[in-house]
N, C-alpha and C positions, 0 to 999 in steps of 0.2 A: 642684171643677172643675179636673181638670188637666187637660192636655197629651193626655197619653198615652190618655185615652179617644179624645179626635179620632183619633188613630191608630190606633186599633182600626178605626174607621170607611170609613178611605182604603183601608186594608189590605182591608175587605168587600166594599169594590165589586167587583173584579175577580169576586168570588161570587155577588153579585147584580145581573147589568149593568140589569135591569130597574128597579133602585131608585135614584132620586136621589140622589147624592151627600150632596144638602144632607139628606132625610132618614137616611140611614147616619147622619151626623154631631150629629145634632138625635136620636137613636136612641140614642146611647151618652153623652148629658148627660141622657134623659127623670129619672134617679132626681134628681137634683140639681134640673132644674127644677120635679120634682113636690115635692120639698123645699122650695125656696124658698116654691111657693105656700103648702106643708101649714104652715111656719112663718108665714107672713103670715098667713093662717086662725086659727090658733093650735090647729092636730091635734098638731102637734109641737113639740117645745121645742128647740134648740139647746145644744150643749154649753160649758161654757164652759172655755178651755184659755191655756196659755201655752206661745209658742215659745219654744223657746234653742237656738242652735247647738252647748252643750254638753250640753243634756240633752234635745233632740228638742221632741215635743210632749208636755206635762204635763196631765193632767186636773184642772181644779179641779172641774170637776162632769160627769158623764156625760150625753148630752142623750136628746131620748125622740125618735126617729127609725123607727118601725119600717114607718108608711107609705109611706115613700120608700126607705128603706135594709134593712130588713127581708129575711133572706131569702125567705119566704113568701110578699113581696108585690113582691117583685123577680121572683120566678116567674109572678106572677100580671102584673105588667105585661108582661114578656116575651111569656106566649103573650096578651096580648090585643093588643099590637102586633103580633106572628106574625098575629094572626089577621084582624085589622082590615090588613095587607098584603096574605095572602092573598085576601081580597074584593076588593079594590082592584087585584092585581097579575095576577089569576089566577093567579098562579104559589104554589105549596109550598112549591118554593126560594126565593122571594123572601121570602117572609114567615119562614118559619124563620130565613132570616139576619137578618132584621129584629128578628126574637125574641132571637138570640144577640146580635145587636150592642147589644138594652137589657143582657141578663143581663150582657155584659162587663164593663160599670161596677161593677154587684158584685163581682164577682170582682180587678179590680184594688181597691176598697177595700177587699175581705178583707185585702189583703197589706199598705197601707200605713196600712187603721186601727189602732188600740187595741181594746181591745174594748169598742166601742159601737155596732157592729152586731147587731140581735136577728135570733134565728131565728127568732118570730114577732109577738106582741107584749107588752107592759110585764110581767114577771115572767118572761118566758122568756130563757133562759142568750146573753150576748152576746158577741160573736166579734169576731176583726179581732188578726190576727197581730204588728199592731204595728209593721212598718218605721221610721214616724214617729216612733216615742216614745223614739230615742236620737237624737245629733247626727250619728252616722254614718250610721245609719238614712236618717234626714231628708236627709243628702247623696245619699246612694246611691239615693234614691226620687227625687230632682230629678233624677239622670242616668238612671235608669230611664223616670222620663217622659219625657224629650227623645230618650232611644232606641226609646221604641213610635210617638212620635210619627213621628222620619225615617224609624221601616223601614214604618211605614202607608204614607206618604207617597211611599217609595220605590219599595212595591211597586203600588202606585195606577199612580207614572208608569211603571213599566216594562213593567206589563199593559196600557197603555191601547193599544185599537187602534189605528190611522193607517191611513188609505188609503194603498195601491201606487202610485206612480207608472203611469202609463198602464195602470192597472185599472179597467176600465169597470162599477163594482158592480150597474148596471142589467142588463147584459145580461151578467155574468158573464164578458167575453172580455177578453183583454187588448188593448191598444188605438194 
């Protein structure tokens, strides 16, 4: 769970004003907290790692995450939150962004995993570009998350509507 997913989130609203904020935001954590539960279950297993500021993050052992983290089923939660929006929003555009804003979270842990992302499940080839896994890495991803985070954030406040002064929204006249 970092940062930079919420920003993905703040940044979608402006795309889909019909969506809740709060779910945009609860949209771009679902693979994480589909995670947590599939590890309390015990669907999945956790990796286990070691931090250092000189060598990133280290794999002692690669975890089995394709549930939650999985490309395949990253796709699959995607469009079935797309689509479970769509019924809910009537809208296409709502629920597509709805869609995009789970798939995000993969795609930002493409760039700052190792590879222990699957493409589908246990024996299939696993991904994740690795930013994490040097100390620069590991710097350069903490400032990268707190930059998707502000420009979400920033672009949130700078779309958000505000009524006109002496704009009568009811009867369309100024006032």
């Amino acid at each position: 769970m970092g940062p930079g997913h919420f920003g993905i989130g703040f940044a979608a609203k402006p795309a889909a004003p019909k969506a809740p904020l709060w779910a945009l935001l609860l949209a771009t954590e679902l693979l994480d907290i589909l995670s947590i539960a599939f590890l309390t279950l015990g669907i999945e297993q956790a990796s286990v790692t070691e931090t250092t500021l000189s060598q990133g993050l280290v794999y002692k052992s690669i975890g089995y995450i394709p549930w939650s983290h999985g490309l395949l089923m990253s796709i699959v939660w995607s469009l079935l939150a797309a689509g479970i929006t769509c019924l809910i929003s009537k809208d296409i555009k709502t629920g597509g962004i709805m869609g995009l804003a789970v798939f995000s979270h993969w795609v930002l842990d493409f760039i700052v995993h190792g590879p222990d992302l699957p493409l589908l499940f246990g024996g299939s080839p696993m991904t994740g570009l690795g930013l994490w896994t040097s100390g620069p890495g590991l710097i350069i991803s903490a400032i990268l998350e707190l930059v998707i985070l502000a420009g979400g954030i920033a672009i949130y406040i700078i779309t958000r509507k505000r009524p006109t002064k002496g704009y009568n929204q009811a009867t369309n006249k100024a006032g």
